[in-house]
N, C-alpha and C positions, 0 to 999 in steps of 0.2 A: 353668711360670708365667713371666712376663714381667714388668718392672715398670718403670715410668721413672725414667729414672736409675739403673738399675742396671749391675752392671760384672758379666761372664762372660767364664769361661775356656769359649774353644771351640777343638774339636778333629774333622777330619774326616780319613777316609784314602781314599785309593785303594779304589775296588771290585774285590774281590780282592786287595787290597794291591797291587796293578800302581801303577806312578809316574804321578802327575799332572804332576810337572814333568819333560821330556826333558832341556831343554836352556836355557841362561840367558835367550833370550827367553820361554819358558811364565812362567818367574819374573816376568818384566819384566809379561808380560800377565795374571798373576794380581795384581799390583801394581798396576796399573792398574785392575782392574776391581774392587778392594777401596776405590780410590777412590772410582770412580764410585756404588760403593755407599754411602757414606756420604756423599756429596754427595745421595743420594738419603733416608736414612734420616737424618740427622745424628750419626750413631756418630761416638766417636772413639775412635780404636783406640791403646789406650797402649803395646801391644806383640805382637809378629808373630816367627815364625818358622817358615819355609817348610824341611820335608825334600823328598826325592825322592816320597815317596809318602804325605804326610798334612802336614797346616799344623795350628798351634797359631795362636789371637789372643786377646788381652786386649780385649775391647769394650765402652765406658760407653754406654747406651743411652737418650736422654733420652725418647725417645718407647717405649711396649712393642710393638718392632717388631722383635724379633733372629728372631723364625720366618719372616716375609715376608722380612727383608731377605736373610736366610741363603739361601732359595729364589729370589732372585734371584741372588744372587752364585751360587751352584756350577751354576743351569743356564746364563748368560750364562757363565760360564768355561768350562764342559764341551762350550755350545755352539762356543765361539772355539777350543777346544783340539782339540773335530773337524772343523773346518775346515780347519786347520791343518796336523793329521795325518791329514787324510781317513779319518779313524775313525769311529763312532756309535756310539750308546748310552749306558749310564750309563758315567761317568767316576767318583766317589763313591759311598762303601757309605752305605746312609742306616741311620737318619737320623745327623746329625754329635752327638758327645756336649758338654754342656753345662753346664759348671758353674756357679750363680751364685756369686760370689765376695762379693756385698756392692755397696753402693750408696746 
């Protein structure tokens, strides 16, 4: 369920647990494109933490848009991150798990 204004703990890993981030630019470009994402959805994100192979975020969601917006962020990153490393395919195990937390 979705709701406006609500705040979720989400969490997604690596498909196969393989690492999403190599090296401190993936970091820098998953930073960026969680921006972008929220300039797109209006999320604001109260809190993030990126491992090697899964990210946790805290997101308040004024609009019920955390399923689109989600599917935009991990395929534009998975997309930028095989570019990158001249990779393809999936990047993320789906779907990502999602707590709501209150809102």
């Amino acid at each position: 369920m979705e709701y406006a204004g609500a705040i979720y703990h989400v969490m997604s890993r690596g498909n196969r647990r393989d690492k999403i981030f190599r090296d401190r630019p993936d970091y820098e470009r998953f930073l960026n494109t969680l921006h972008e994402a929220c300039e797109k959805t209006g999320w604001q994100v109260h809190a993030w933490c990126l491992l090697g192979n899964h990210f946790h975020l805290v997101i308040e969601t004024p609009a019920p848009n955390l399923v689109a917006g989600m599917k935009w962020l991990l395929g534009v990153y998975t997309k930028r991150f095989n570019i990158r490393h001249r990779t393809c395919g999936h990047l993320f195990k789906c779907p990502s798990d999602c707590t709501y937390t209150g809102g």
